[in-house]
C-alpha positions in Angstrom: 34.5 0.3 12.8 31.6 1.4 10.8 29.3 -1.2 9.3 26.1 -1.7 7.0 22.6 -1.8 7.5 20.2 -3.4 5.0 16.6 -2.2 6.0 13.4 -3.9 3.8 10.2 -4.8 4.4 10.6 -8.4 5.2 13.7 -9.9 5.8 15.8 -12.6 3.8 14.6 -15.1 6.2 10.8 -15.9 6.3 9.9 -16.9 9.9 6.7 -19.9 10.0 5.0 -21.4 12.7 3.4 -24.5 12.4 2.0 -27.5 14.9 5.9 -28.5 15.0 7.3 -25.2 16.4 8.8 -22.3 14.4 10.4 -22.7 11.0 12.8 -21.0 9.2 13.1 -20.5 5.3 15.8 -18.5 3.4 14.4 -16.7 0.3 16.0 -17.0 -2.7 14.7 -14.1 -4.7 17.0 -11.3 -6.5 17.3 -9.0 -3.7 18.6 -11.6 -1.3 20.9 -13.1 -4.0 22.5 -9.5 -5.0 22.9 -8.7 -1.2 24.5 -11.9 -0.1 27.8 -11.8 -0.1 28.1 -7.9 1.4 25.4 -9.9 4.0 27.6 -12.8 4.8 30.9 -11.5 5.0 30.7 -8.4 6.3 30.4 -6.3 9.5 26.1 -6.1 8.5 22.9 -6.5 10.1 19.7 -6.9 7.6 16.1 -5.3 9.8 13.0 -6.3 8.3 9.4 -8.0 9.2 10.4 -11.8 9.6 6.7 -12.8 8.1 4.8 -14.0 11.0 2.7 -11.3 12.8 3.9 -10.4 16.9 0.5 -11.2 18.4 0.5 -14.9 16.3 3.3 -15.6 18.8 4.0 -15.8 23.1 6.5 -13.6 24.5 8.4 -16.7 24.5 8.2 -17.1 20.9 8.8 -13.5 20.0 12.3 -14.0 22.0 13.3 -16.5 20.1 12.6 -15.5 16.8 14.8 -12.3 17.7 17.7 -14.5 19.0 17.7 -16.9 16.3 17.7 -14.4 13.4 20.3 -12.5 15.2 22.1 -15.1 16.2 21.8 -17.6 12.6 21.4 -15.1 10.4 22.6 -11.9 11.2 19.0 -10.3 11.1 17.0 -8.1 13.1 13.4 -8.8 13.3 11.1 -5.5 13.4 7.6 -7.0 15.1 4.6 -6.2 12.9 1.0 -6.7 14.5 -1.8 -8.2 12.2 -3.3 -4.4 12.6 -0.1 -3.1 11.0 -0.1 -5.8 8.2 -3.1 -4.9 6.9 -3.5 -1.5 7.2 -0.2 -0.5 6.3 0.9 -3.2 4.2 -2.2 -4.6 2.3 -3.8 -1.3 2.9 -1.8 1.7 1.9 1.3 -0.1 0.4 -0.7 -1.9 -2.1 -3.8 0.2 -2.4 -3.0 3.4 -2.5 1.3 3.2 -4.0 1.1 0.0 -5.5 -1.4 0.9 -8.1 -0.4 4.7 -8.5 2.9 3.9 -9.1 2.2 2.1 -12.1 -0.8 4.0 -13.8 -3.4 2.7 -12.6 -5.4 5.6 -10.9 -8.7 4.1 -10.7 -7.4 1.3 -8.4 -6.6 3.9 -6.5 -8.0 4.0 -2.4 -7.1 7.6 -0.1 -7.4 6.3 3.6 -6.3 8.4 6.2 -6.5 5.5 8.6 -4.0 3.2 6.1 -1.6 6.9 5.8 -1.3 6.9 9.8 -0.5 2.9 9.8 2.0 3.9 7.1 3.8 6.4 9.2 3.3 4.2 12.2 5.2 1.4 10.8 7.8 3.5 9.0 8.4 4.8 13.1 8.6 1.3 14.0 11.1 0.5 11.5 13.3 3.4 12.8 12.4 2.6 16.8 14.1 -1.0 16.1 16.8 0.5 13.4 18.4 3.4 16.1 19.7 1.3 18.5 22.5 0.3 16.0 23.1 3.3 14.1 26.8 5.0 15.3 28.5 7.7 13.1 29.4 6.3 10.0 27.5 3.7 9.2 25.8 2.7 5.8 22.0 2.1 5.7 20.5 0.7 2.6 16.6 1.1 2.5 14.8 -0.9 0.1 11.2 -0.5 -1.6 8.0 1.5 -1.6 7.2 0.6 1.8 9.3 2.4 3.8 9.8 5.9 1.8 9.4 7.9 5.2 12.2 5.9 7.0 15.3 8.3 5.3 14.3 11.2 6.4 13.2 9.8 9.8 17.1 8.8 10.5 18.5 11.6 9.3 16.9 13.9 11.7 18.2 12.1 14.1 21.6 10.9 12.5 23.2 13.2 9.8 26.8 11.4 9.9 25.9 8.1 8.1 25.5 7.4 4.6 21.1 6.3 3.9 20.5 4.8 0.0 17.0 4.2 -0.9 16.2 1.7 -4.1 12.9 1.7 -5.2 12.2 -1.4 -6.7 8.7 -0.2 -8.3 8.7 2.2 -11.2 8.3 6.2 -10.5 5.6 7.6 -12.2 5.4 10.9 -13.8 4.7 13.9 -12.4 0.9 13.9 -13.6 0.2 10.8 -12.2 2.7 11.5 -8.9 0.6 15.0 -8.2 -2.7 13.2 -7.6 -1.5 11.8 -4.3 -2.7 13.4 -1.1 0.4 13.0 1.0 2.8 13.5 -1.7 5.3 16.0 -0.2 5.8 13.7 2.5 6.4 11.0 0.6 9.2 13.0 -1.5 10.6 14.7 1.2 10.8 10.8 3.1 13.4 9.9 0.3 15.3 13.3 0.4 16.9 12.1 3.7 18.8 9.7 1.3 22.3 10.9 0.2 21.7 8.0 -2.5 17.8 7.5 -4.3 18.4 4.4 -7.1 15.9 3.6 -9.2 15.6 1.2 -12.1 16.1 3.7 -15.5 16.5 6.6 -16.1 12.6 7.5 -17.1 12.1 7.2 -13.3 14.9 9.2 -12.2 13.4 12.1 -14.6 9.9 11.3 -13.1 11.2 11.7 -9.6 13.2 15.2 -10.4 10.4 16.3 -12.0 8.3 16.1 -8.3 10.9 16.8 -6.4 10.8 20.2 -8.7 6.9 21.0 -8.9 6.3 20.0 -5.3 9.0 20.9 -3.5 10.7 23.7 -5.5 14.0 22.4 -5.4 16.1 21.9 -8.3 18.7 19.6 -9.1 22.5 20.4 -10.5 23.6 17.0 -12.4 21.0 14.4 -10.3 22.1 16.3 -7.3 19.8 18.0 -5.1 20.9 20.2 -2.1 18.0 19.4 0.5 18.6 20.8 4.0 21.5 18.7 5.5 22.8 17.4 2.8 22.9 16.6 -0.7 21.0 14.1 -2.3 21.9 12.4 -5.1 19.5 10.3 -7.9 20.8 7.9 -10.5 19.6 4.8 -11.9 20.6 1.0 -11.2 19.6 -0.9 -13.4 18.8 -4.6 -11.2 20.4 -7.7 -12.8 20.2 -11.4 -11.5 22.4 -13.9 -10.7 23.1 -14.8 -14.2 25.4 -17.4 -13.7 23.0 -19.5 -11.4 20.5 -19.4 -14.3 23.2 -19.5 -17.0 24.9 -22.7 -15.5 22.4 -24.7 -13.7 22.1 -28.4 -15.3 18.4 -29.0 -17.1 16.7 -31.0 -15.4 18.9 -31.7 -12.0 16.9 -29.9 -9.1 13.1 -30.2 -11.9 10.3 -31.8 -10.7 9.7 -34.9 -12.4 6.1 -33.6 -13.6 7.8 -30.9 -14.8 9.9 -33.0 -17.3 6.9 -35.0 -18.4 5.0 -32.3 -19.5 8.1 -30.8 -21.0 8.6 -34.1 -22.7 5.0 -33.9 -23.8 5.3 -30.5 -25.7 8.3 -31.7 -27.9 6.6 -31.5 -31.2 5.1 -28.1 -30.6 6.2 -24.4 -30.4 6.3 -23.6 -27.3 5.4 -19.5 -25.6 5.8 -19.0 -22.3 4.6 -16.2 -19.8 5.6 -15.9 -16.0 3.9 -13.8 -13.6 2.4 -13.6 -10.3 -1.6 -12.4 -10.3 -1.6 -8.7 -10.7 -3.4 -6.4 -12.9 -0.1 -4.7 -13.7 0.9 -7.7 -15.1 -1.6 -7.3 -18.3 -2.2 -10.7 -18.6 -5.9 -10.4 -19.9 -4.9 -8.2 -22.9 -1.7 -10.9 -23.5 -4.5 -14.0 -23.8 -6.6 -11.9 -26.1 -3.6 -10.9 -28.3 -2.8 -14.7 -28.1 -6.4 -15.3 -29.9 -5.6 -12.8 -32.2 -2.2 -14.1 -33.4 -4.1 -17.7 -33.9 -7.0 -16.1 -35.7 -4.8 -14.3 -37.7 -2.2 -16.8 -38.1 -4.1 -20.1 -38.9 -1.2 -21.8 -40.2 0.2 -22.1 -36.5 -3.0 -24.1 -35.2 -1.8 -27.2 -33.1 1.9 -26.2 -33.9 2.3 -24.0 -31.0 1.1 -23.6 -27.1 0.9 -20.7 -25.0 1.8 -21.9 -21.4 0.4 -19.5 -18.8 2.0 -19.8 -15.4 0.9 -17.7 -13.0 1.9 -17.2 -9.1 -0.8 -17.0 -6.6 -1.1 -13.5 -4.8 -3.1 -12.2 -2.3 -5.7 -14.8 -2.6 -9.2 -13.8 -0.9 -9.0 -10.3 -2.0 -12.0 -9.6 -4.3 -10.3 -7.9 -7.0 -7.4 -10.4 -7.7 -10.1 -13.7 -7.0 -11.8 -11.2 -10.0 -9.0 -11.3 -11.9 -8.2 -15.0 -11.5 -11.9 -15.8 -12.8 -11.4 -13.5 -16.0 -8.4 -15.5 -16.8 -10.1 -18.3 -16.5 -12.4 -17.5 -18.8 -10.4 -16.0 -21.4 -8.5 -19.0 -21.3 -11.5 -21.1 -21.5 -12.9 -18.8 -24.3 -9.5 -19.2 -26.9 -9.4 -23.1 -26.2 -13.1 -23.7 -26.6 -13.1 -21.8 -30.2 -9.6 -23.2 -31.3 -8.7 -26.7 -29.5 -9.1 -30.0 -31.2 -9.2 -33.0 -29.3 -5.2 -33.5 -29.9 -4.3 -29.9 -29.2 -5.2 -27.4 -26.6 -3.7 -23.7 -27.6 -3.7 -22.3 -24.0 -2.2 -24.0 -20.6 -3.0 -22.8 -17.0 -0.8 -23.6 -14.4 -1.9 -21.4 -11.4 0.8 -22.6 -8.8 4.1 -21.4 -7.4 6.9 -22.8 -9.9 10.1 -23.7 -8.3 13.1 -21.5 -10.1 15.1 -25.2 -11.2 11.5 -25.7 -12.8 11.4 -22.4 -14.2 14.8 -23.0 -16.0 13.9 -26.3 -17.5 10.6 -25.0 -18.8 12.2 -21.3 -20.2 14.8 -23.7 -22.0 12.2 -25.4 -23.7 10.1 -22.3 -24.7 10.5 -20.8 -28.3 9.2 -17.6 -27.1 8.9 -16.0 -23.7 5.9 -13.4 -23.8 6.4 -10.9 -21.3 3.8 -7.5 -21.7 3.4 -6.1 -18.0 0.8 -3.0 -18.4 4.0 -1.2 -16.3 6.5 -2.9 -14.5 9.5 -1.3 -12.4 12.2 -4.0 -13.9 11.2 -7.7 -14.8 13.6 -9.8 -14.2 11.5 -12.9 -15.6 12.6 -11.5 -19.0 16.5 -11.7 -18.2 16.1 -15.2 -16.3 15.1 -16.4 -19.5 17.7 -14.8 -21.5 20.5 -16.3 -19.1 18.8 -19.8 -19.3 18.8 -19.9 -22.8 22.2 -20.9 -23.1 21.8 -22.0 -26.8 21.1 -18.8 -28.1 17.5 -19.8 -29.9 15.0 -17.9 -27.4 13.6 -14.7 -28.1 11.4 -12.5 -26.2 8.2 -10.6 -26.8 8.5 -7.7 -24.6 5.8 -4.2 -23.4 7.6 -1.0 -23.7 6.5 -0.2 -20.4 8.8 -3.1 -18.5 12.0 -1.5 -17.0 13.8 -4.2 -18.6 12.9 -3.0 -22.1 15.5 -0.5 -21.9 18.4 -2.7 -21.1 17.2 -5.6 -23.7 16.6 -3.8 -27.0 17.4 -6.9 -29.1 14.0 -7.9 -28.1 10.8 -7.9 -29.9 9.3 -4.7 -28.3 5.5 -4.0 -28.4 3.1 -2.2 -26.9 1.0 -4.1 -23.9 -2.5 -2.4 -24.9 -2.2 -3.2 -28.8 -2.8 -6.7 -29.5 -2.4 -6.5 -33.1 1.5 -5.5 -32.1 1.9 -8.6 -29.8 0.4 -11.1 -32.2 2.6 -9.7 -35.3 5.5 -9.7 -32.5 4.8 -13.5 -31.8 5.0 -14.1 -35.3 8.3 -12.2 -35.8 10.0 -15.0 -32.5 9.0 -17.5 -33.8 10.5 -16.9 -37.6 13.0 -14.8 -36.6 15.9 -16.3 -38.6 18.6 -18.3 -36.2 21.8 -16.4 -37.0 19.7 -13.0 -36.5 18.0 -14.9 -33.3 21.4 -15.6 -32.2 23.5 -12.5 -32.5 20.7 -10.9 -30.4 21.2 -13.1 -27.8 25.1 -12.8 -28.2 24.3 -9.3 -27.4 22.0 -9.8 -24.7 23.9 -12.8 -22.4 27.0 -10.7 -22.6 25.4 -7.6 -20.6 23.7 -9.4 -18.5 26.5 -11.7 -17.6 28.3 -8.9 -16.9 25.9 -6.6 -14.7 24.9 -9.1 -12.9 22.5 -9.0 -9.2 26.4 -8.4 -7.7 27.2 -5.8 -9.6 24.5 -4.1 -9.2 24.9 -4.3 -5.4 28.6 -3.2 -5.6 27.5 0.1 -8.1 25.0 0.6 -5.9 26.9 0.7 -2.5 30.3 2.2 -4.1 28.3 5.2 -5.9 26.7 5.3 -1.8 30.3 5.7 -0.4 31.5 7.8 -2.7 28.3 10.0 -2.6 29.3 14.1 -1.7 30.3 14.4 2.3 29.5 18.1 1.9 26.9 18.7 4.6 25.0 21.7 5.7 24.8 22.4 9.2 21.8 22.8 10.9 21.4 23.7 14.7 19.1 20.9 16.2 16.3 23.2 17.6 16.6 22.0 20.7 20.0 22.6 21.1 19.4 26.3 20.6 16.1 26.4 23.2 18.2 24.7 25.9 18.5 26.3 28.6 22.4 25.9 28.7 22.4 27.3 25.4 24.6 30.2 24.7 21.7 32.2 22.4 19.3 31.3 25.3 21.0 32.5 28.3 22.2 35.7 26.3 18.7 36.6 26.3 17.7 35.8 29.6 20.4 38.3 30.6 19.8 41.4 28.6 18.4 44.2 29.7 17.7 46.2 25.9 16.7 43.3 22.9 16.4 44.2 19.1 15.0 41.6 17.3 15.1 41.9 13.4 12.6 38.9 11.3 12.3 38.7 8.2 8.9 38.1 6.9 8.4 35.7 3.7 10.1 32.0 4.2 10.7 33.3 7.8 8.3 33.7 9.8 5.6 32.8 7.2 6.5 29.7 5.0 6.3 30.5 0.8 2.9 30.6 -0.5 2.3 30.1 -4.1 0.8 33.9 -4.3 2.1 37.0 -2.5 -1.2 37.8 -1.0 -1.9 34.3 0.1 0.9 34.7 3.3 -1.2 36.5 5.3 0.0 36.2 9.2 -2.3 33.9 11.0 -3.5 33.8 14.5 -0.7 31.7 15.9 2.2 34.3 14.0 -0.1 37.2 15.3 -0.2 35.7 18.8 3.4 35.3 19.2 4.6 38.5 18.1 2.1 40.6 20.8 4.1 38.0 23.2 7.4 38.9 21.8 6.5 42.8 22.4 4.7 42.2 25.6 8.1 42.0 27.3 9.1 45.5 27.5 12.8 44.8 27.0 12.0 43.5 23.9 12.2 45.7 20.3 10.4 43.4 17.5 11.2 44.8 13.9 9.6 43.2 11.2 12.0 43.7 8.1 10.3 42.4 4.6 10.7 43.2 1.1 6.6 43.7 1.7 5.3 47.2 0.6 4.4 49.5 3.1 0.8 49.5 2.5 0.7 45.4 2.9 2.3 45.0 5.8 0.4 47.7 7.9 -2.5 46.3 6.6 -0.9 42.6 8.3 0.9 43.5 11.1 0.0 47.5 11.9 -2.3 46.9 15.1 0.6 45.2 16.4 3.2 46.8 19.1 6.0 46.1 16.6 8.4 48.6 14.2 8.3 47.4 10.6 11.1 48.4 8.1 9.3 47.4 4.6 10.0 47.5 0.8 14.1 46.3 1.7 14.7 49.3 4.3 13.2 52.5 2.1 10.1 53.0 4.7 10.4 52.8 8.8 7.1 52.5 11.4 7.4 53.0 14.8 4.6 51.6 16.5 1.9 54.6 16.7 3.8 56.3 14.2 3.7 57.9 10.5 5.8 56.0 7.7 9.1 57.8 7.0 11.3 57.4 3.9 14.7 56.5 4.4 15.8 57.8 1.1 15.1 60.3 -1.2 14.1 58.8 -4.8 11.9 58.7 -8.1 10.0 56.4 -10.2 10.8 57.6 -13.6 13.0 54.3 -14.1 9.5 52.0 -13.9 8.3 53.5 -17.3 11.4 51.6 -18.9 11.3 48.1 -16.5 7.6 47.5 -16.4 7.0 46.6 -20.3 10.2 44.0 -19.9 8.4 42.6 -17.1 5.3 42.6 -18.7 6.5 41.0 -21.8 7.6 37.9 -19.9 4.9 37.6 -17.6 2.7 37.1 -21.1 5.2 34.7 -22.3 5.3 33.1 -18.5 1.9 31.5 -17.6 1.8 31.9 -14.1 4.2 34.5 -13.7 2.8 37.5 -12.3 4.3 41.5 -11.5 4.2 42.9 -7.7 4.5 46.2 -7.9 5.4 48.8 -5.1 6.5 52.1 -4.1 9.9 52.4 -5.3 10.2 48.9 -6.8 8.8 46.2 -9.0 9.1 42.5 -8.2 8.5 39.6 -10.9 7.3 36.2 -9.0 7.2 32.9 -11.0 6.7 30.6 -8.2 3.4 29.7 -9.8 5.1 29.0 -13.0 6.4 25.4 -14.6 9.8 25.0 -13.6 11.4 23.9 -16.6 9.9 27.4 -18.9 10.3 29.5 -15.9 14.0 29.0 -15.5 14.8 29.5 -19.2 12.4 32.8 -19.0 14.2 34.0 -15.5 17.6 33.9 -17.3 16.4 35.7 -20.4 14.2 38.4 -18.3 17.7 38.6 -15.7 20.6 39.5 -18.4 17.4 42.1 -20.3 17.0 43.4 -17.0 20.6 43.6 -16.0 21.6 45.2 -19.4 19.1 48.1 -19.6 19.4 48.9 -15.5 23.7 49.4 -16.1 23.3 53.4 -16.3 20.6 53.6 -13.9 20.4 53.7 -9.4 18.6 50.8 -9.6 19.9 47.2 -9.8 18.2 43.7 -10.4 17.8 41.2 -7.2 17.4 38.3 -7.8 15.4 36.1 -4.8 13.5 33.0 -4.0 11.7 32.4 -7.0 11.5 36.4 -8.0 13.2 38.9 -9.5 13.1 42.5 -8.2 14.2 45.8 -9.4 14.8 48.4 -7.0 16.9 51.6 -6.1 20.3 50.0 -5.6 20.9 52.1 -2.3 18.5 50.4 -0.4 18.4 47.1 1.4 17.8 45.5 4.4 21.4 46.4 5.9 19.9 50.3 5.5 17.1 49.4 7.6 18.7 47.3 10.2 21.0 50.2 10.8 18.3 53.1 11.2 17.0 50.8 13.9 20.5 50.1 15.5 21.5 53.7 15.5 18.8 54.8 17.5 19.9 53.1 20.7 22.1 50.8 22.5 21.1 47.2 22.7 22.9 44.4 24.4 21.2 41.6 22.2 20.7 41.6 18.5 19.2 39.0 17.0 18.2 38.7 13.7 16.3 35.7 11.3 16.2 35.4 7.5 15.6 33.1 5.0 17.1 34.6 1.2 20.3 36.7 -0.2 18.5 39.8 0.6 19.0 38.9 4.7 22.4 38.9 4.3 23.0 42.2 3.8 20.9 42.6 7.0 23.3 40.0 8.8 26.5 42.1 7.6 25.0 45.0 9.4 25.0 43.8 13.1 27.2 44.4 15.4 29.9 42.2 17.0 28.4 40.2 19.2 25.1 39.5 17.4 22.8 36.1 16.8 22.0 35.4 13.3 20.1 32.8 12.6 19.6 31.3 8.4 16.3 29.7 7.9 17.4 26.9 4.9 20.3 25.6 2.7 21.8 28.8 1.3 25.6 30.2 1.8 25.0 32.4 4.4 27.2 34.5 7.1 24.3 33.9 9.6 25.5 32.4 13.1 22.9 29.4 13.1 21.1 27.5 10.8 17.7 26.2 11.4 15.3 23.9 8.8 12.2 26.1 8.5 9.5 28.8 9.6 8.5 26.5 12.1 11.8 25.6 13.6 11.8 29.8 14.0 8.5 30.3 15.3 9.5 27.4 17.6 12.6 29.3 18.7 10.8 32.7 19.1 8.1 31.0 21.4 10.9 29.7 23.6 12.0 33.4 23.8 8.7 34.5 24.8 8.8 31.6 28.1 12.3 33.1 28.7 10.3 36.2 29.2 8.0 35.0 31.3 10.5 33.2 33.3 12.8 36.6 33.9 9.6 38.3 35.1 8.1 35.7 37.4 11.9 35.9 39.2 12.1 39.9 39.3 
């Protein structure tokens, strides 16, 4: 029976050790609480870091950790070294993602050493995640620090169903570009079948990447990356509303907590919630404060800002920085407006227990909430669900992920303080019935997607997630030396291989001219032709001039510009076909017109054919320009040979007649051969795949419909497969 696998970067259980042993401590935040009951009652295991670092502990220790957790809590603990903590999770997770990820791009640190702990601890994660996996299985991955782990279990595993959540926000494609390993990172979360994120503005932040830097577009959020299809959608987290909704004031409070609420009866009372964090913009929310009571004078010693603020990573410069400007700006507003009966500003730098959270949101007029960027906040809907009377209101930054759910809210903008201070003053007047039927509003979504719910859309959109699956020969199925393709070529006596060129043996370059051959492509074709037995025939949409110029000192046949020109090594160029250029006059200024209107769009032209490339070009303009340049195209080549093909990220016009079937078969008719193989990556290697014979090995480099044989992932999965040839070679030789 198949059963689920929650995967985050620590584990619902926080593991301790202390003079009196090892201690255990269940958290109680929002992830936890939303992932419960699935946790609890069914067939699920939850992998993360327990908290304490391997080499704190004895082998003795470590042991019992792992059987405790497993055995208590249905956990598996994934050991984490001090090295790993703080290289890969103080150093790359929160230097280099953290602040990217929301905007802030001078924070910003590019270590190569904190990358390779990154994609260390990502392989740990999978080394202790395998073991488990079976066919079928769900796998729920959770948060910024493990974006490499989907794609790392479905190379391996391609019959389970992987979500990813990213708790964080996804930041546009301008502020996405500027990372160095940022194709990895993307192509980490394509392994999902699943990718949540918090709103919408993220999913479109993500698609947009996924489209720039990885070419691949999506059809309704659903992108069709190698195996499978991935699909992007946003989930909205909630919390456990009732729990904040129902819980008895002051029942589980501190007593101190009570007194001072006690002690703030008489005033008006703001609250803010945060942990330290420059994201958190809690600087530009103290000055705003001093604003709103310098322009506001009639509120002096009627209401009280309470700042609470959650230590976090304590000894690091730039938050002990941050703490000290707080602490001045704090100092700085009470110094110029307290009296010796009322201080405006309170500092509570502690960790709040959540029953004391609840009693002090309850007695708060105002809850001011203006995070520079935040993924979600759910401080902002705690406070909502606590308020159970209906009378609080919330000053909120545009730029929370919450802000989109709770539009009832007074909604600012972080940076302007002039906003927040008039938006304080519109809380705290806001008339009760007006105050109330926002609320009525607000309680009844949130009651209603809840922490649970979100879980449950979450995992039910996961199941119900598109099965359709390409497949994809493992590479080392087909360099076996059992396999079928592999002991067909040891045996033969007369080889033709046929290989396409661009996206096959060469990977797409963002110019034509830029896929030169280098030594290592150069290098294994002499080995490929070495072996007398073998025929090597390069067959490329290239021009003629181009790839003699690339591959002509090479003992290999080259059919160019789709099968209209043949080389034999040592030989002249012949045309295949008899034909004229007149039809250029008519295409070129169509071509022409659109490359103006296209920037970074440019014409290719060859012999007998003229070829529009756009893979330079933004996505969104060059897809609405392909169309338009397609159907002109189309409609003025109707009487003419020629016809319009349409490729990977280019459009070419050329004499109908000829494609890469032609030239396969000018090769093929020249001799017998008893193995054919042939490699291609587009729709213009199909026609060379219909042309083989019975009996042939095809081979599809990608995701499109093909009729090849075998599918592999990329250029170097074919290169990989051609060297394996060339050993095969080698190996028939050395036993002659």
């Amino acid at each position: 029976m198949s059963k689920t696998i929650f995967v985050s970067n620590r584990l619902p259980v926080t593991v301790s050790k202390s003079d009196s042993g090892l201690d255990y401590k269940e958290s109680i935040g929002g992830l936890a609480t939303g992932l419960k009951s699935y946790h609890e009652q069914g067939d699920t295991i939850w992998a993360g870091w327990p908290g304490v670092a391997q080499d704190q502990l004895s082998e003795e220790e470590l042991s019992s950790v792992a059987d405790t957790l497993k055995k208590d809590y249905k956990c598996l603990a994934v050991p984490l070294t001090e090295e790993d903590i703080e290289m890969y999770y103080h150093g790359f997770c929160n230097e280099t993602i953290w602040p990217l990820f929301h905007y802030f791009t001078s924070a910003v640190e590019y270590r190569s050493k904190t990358w390779e702990a990154y994609q260390r601890v990502n392989r740990k994660f999978f080394d202790a995640v395998a073991p488990l996996i079976e066919d079928g299985d769900t796998i729920w991955i959770h948060d910024y620090q493990l974006m490499l782990l989907p794609q790392m279990i479905r190379e391996k595993y391609n019959d389970v169903k992987i979500g990813f959540f990213l708790h964080i926000p996804f930041p546009s494609f301008e502020i996405y570009r500027l990372l160095i390993w940022r194709k990895e990172l993307l192509q980490g979360l394509l392994g999902a079948n699943l990718i949540g994120f918090h709103t919408y503005d993220y999913v479109r932040h993500f698609l947009s990447s996924v489209r720039r830097l990885l070419g691949h577009e999506h059809n309704l959020y659903k992108i069709q990356f190698e195996t499978h299809i991935a699909q992007v959608d946003a989930f909205p987290m909630g919390i456990d509303y009732d729990y904040f909704a129902k819980t008895p004031t002051g029942e589980k409070a501190s007593q101190e907590s009570m007194d001072f609420i006690e002690s703030t009866k008489n005033l008006r009372n703001i609250i803010s919630v945060d942990r330290l964090d420059y994201t958190k913009g809690i600087p530009d929310r103290i000055k705003a404060f001093k604003h709103f009571l310098a322009k506001y004078p009639e509120y002096h010693e009627k209401v009280r800002l309470n700042l609470i603020i959650a230590p976090s990573r304590v000894g690091i410069e730039k938050y002990d920085n941050l703490k000290r400007e707080i602490e001045e700006l704090v100092s700085e507003v009470n110094g110029e407006y307290g009296t010796f009966s009322w201080m405006p500003v309170w500092f509570f730098f502690r960790t709040v227990s959540q029953d004391d959270l609840i009693a002090f949101y309850r007695n708060s007029d105002v809850l001011l909430v203006t995070p520079l960027r935040d993924g979600m906040n759910l401080v902002a809907k705690e406070y909502i669900a606590s308020r159970t009377d209906l009378k609080g209101m919330i000053v909120m930054s545009e730029t929370a992920g919450a802000a989109s759910e709770l539009g009832e809210a007074v909604i600012v903008n972080p940076n302007d303080h002039e906003a927040i201070a008039s938006g304080i003053k519109m809380a705290l007047e806001m008339p009760e019935d007006d105050k109330m039927d926002r609320n009525r509003n607000m309680h009844r979504r949130l009651s209603r997607y809840n922490v649970k719910f979100w879980a449950e859309e979450f995992l039910n959109t996961l199941w119900a997630a598109p099965q359709e699956r390409i497949h994809t020969e493992p590479l080392n199925k087909l360099t076996s030396g059992s396999s079928e393709l592999e002991q067909a070529y040891r045996s033969a006596s007369n080889r033709v291989l046929f290989l396409d060129y661009d996206g096959t043996l060469v990977g797409f370059k963002p110019t034509p001219d830029q896929a030169r051959p280098d030594k290592e492509l150069k290098l294994l074709l002499a080995n490929l032709t070495a072996d007398p037995k073998n025929t090597v025939v390069i067959i490329t949409g290239r021009d003629r001039f181009t790839a003699e110029k690339w591959l002509g000192d090479l003992d290999v046949t080259i059919v160019a510009a789709h099968g209209l020109w043949l080389r034999k090594p040592g030989s002249e160029w012949v045309m295949t076909l008899n034909m004229d250029n007149e039809w250029k006059e008519t295409i070129r200024p169509i071509m022409e017109t659109y490359t103006d209107r296209t920037p970074g769009s440019l014409i290719e032209e060859k012999d007998y054919s003229i070829a529009w490339h756009y893979r330079q070009s933004e996505p969104e303009i060059a897809g609405l320009k392909r169309n338009e340049l397609k159907e002109a195209l189309m409609s003025v080549t109707q009487s003419m040979t020629v016809g319009v093909l349409d490729g990977n990220k280019v459009i070419e016009v050329k004499d109908s007649r000829v494609n890469k079937g032609h030239g396969a078969h000018l090769v093929l008719n020249q001799g017998e051969h008893d193995f054919v193989f042939a490699a291609g990556d587009d729709r213009t290697d199909e026609d060379m795949f219909a042309a083989l014979p019975e009996g042939s090995y095809s081979v599809k480099i990608g995701k499109e419909v093909t009729a090849a044989k075998y599918r592999l992932k990329s250029s170097n999965d074919i290169r990989a497969l051609l060297g394996r040839f060339t050993e095969v070679s080698g190996e028939v030789t050395t036993n002659q």
